[in-house]
C-alpha positions as CSV (number, residue, x, y, z in Angstrom):
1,X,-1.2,11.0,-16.5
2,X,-2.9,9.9,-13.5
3,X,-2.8,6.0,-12.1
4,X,-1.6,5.4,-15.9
5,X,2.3,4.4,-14.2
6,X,1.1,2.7,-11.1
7,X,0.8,-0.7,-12.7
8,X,3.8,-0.3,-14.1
9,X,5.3,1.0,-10.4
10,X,3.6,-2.3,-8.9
11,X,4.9,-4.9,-11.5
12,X,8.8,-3.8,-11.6
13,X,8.9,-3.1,-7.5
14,X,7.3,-7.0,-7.2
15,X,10.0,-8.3,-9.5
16,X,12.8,-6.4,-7.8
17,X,11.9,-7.4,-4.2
18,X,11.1,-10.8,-5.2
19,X,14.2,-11.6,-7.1
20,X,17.4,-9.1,-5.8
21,X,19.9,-10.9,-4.1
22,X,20.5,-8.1,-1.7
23,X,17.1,-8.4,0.0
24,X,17.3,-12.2,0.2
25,X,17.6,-12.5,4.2
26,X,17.6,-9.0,4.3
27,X,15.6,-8.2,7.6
28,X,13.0,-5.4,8.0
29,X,11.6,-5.5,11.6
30,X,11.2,-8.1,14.5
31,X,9.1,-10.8,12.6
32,X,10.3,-10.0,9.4
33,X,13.6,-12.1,9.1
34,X,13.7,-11.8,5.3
35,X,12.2,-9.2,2.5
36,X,12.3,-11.7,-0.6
37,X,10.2,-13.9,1.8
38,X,6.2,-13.6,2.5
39,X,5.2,-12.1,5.7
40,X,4.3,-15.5,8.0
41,X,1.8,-13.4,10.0
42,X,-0.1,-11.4,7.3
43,X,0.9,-8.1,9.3
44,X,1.5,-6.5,6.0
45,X,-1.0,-6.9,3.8
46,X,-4.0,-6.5,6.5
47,X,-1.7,-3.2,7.5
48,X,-1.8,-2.3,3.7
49,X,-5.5,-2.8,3.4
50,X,-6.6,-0.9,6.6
51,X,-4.2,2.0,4.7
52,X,-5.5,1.8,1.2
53,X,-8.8,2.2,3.0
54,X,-7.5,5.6,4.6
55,X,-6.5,6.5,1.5
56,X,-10.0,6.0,-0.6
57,X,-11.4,7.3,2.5
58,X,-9.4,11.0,2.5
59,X,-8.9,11.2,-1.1
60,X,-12.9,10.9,-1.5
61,X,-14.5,14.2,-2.8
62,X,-17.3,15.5,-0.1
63,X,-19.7,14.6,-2.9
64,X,-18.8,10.9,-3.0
65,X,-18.2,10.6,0.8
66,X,-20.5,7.6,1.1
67,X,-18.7,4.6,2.0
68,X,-19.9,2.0,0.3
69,X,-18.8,-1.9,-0.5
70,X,-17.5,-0.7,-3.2
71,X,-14.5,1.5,-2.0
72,X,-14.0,-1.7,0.3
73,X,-13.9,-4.4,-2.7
74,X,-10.6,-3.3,-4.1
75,X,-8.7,-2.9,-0.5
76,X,-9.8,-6.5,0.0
77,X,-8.9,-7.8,-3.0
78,X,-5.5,-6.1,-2.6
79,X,-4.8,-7.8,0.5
80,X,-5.8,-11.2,-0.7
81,X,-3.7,-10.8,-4.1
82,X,-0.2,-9.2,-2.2
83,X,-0.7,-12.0,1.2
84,X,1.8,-14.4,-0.5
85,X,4.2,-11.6,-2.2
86,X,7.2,-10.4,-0.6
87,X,7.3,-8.4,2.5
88,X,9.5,-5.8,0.8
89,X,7.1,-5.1,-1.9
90,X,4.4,-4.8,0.3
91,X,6.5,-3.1,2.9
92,X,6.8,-0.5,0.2
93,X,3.3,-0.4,-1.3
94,X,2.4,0.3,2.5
95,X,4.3,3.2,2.8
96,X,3.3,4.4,-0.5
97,X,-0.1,4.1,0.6
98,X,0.4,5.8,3.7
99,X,2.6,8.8,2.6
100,X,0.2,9.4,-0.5
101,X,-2.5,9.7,2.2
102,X,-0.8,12.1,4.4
103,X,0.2,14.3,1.7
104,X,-3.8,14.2,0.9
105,X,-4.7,15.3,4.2
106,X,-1.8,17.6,4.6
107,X,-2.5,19.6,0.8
108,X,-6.5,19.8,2.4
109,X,-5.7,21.0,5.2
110,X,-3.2,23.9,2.9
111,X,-6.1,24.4,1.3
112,X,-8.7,25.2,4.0
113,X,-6.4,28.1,5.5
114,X,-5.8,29.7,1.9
């Protein structure tokens, strides 16, 4: 299957936390006074960008391990597309990001001791 259900993950998590009541001025952390609401110091996005990056980065095979513009394009244009969406959705495409990176590097490094 494959990144076949991530748009699909992406569109319906963007409508949720952009239209349920229950995260209207639903805070998240100290700046973040509501999730339906853009972040109004782009901490998020650049955060999600410098994360997505990790993740090309990690997930790379050694083969393709050079790091070229064009594993920096996408990350760029992520944080340029999501920078006015709400801070939930991206709140929760960060941690996506993040945790699908650490279960990269955590599944190499099961590997190398096999």
């Amino acid at each position: 299957v494959g990144i076949l259900p991530e748009p699909f993950l992406m569109f319906t998590s963007y409508r949720v936390f952009a239209s349920y009541v229950s995260f209207y001025h639903a805070p998240l952390v100290f700046w973040i006074k509501d999730l339906s609401a853009k972040d109004p110091y782009f901490v998020l996005p650049i955060l999600f960008g410098l994360s997505t990056i990790f993740k090309e980065f990690v997930s790379a095979e050694p083969s393709q391990q050079e790091f070229g513009f064009s594993k920096l394009l996408m990350p760029m244009i992520l944080v340029v597309a999501f920078a006015s969406s709400a801070s939930g959705f991206i709140f929760f495409m960060l941690c996506n990001s993040v945790f699908s990176a650490l279960e990269t590097v955590a599944f190499d490094l099961f590997l190398a001791r096999c």
